[in-house]
C-alpha positions in Angstrom: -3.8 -28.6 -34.2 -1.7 -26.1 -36.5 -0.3 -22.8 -34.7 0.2 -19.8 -36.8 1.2 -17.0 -35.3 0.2 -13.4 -36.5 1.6 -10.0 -36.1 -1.0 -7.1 -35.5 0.8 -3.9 -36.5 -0.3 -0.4 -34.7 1.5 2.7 -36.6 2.7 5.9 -35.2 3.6 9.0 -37.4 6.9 10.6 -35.7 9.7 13.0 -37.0 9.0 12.2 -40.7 9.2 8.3 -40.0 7.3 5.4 -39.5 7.1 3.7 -36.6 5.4 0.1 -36.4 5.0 -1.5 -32.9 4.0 -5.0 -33.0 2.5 -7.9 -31.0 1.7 -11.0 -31.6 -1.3 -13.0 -31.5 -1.4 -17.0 -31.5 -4.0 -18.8 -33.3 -5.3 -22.1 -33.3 -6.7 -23.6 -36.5 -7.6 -27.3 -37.6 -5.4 -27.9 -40.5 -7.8 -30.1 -42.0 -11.0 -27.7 -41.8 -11.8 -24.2 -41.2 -13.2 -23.4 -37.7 -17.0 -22.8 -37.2 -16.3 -19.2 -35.4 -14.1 -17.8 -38.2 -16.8 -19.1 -40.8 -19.5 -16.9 -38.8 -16.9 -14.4 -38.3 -16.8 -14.0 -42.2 -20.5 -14.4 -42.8 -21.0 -11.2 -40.6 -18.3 -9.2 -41.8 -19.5 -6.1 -43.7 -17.3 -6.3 -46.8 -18.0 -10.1 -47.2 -21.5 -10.2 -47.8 -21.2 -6.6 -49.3 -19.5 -8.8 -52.1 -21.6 -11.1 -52.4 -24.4 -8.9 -52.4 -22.8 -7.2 -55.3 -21.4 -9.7 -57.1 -17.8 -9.4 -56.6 -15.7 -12.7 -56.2 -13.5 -10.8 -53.0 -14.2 -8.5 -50.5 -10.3 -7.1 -51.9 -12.4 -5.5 -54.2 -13.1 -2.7 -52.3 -10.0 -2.1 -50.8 -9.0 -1.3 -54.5 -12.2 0.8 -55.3 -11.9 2.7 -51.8 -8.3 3.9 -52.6 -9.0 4.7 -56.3 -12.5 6.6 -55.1 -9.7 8.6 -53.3 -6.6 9.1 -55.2 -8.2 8.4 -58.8 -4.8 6.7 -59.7 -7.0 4.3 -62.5 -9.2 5.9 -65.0 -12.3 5.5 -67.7 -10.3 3.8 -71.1 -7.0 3.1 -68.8 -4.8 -0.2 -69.7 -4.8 -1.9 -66.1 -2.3 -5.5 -65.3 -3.6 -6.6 -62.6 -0.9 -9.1 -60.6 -1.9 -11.8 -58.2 -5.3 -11.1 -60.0 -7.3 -15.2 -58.4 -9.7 -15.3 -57.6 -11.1 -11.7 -59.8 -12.2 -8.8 -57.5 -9.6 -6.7 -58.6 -10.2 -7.9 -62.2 -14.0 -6.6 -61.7 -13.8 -3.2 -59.7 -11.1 -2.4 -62.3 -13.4 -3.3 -65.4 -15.9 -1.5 -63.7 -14.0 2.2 -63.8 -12.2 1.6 -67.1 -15.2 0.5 -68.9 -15.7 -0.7 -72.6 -13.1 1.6 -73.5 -10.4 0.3 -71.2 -8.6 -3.2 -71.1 -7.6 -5.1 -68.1 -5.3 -8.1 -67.8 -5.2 -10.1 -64.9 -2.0 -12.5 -64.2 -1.9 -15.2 -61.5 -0.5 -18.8 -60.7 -3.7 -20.0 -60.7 -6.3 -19.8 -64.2 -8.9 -17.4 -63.5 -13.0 -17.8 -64.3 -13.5 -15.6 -67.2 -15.5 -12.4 -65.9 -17.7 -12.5 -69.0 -16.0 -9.0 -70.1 -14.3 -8.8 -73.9 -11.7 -6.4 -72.8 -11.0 -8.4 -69.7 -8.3 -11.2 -70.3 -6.3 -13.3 -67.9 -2.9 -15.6 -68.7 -1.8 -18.0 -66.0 2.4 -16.5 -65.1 4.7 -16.0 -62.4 6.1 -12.7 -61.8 9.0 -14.0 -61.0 9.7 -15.3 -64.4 12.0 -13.3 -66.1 9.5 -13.8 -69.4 6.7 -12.6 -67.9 7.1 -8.9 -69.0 7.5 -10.1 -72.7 4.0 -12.2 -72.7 2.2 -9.2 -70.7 3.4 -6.8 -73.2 2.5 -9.2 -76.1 -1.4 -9.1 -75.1 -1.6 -5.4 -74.2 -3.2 -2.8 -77.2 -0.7 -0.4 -75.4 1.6 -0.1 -72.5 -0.4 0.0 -69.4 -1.8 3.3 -67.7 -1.7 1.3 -64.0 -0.2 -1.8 -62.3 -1.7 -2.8 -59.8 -0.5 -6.1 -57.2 -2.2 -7.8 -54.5 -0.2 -10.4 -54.4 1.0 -12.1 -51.2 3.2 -14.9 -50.0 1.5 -18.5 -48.7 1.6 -17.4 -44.7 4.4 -19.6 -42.8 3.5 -18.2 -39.5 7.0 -16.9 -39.0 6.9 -13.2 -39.5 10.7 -12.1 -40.7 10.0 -14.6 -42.7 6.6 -13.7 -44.4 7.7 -10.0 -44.2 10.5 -10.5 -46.1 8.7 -12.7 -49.1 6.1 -9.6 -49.3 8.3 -7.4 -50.0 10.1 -9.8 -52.5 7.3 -10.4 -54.3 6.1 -6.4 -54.0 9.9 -5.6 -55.6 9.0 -8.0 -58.6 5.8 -6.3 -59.3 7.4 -3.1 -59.5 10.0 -4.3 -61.8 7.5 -5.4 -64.2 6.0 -1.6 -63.6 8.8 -0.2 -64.3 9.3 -2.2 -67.6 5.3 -1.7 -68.6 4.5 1.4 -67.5 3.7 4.9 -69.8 5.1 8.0 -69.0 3.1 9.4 -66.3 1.3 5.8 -65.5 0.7 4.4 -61.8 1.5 2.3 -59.5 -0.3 0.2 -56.2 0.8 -2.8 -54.8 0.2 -4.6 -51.5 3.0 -5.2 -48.8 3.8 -5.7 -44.6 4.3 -3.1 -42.7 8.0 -4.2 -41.2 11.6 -3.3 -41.0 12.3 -3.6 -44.7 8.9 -1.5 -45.4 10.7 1.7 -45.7 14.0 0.7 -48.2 11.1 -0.4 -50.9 9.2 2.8 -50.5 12.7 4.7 -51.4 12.5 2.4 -54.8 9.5 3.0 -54.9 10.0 6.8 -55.2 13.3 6.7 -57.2 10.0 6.1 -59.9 7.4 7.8 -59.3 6.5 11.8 -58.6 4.5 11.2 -55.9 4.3 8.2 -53.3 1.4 7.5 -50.7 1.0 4.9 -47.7 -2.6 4.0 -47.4 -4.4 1.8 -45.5 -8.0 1.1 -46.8 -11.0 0.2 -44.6 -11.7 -2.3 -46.0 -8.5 -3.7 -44.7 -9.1 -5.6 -41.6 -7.6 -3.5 -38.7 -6.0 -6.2 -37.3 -4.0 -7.0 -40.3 -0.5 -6.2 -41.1 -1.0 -5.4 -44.9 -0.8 -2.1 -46.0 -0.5 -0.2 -49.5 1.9 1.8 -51.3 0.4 4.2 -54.3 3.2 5.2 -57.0 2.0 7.9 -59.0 3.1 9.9 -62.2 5.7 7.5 -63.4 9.5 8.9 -64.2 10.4 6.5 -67.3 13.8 6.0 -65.6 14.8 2.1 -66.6 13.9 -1.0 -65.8 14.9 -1.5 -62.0 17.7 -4.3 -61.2 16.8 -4.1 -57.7 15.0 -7.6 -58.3 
């Protein structure tokens, strides 16, 4: 038997600051199989079979198409790079509001099934490679109207140290933002609520006009993951906080 362990985040609004209490939860997994409850678990959660009831490869999908039914942070005809785009849910909800006039480029580790769209194209890249702005830019029509990141770290069980990858990984995404991105453009990416939360939410708005901390319900409760919104980009330079 594997142990993970997992930390269950409960947040408190107080004095202009946010305040995460944490406890945490030990789980038991076979390493070589997936446990009978938690596949019945996922076969009766809403979102799941919403998804596959509507044809979208992840339930993610509608965490992204809850928070843009909300903020409308990604428009009809947009440019959209979607990072940490496998398996394609955010690829399709974001094909889905652009439309045949938009253009959405979806960048993982892993190649991606084509969605079947014309103005929907993936490359396999790491956004850690220092390249990997040049070959976005080189497929793009023009720079991008959004970038959006749902990218997250293979889970160790140790939570300083997942915490801390998240938020690496959340800083590289909005350096490649902050290289892409038009005048006025926007910005959502997925982190863990934690102690080094709030220092990338100050980068975060040395960029952007307006910043929001949103938790979609299509998030699972439980989870530690939450979502920082960027918008109205301030073309300031490339960040070397990476």
């Amino acid at each position: 038997m594997e142990e993970q362990s997992r930390l269950i985040a409960a947040k408190n609004w107080s004095g202009g600051s946010w305040t995460y209490h944490w406890r945490k939860r030990i789980l038991l997994s076979v390493a070589t199989s997936l446990p009978k409850d938690w596949i019945r678990e996922r076969k009766r959660d809403y979102y799941y079979r919403k998804a596959k009831e509507e044809e979208y490869r992840s339930r993610a999908a509608y965490k992204l198409v809850q928070a843009v039914n909300k903020y409308g942070f990604i428009k009809p005809g947009d440019v959209v790079v979607d990072l940490g785009a496998a398996p394609g849910g955010w690829l399709q909800a974001s094909r889905k509001i652009v439309g045949e006039k938009g253009f959405v480029l979806g960048v993982d580790l892993r190649a991606i099934e084509p969605t079947g769209h014309s103005n929907v194209y993936t490359i396999v890249g790491n956004v850690e490679d220092s390249e990997i702005t040049r070959r976005i830019n080189a497929i793009l029509p023009h720079p991008p109207n959004v970038v959006i990141s749902d990218i997250a770290p293979n889970i160790s069980g140790v939570w300083e140290l997942d915490h801390a990858r998240q938020i690496d990984l959340a800083r590289y995404s909005l350096r490649i933002a902050a290289s892409l991105l038009v005048a006025g453009g926007n910005f959502f990416t997925k982190v863990f609520q934690g102690d080094m939360l709030g220092n990338f939410v100050s980068e975060v708005k040395k960029h952007f006009s307006k910043t929001r901390l949103i938790k979609p319900k299509a998030s699972r409760s439980e989870s530690a993951e939450i979502y920082i919104l960027g918008l109205d980009y301030r073309d300031l330079g490339p960040t070397s906080d990476c």
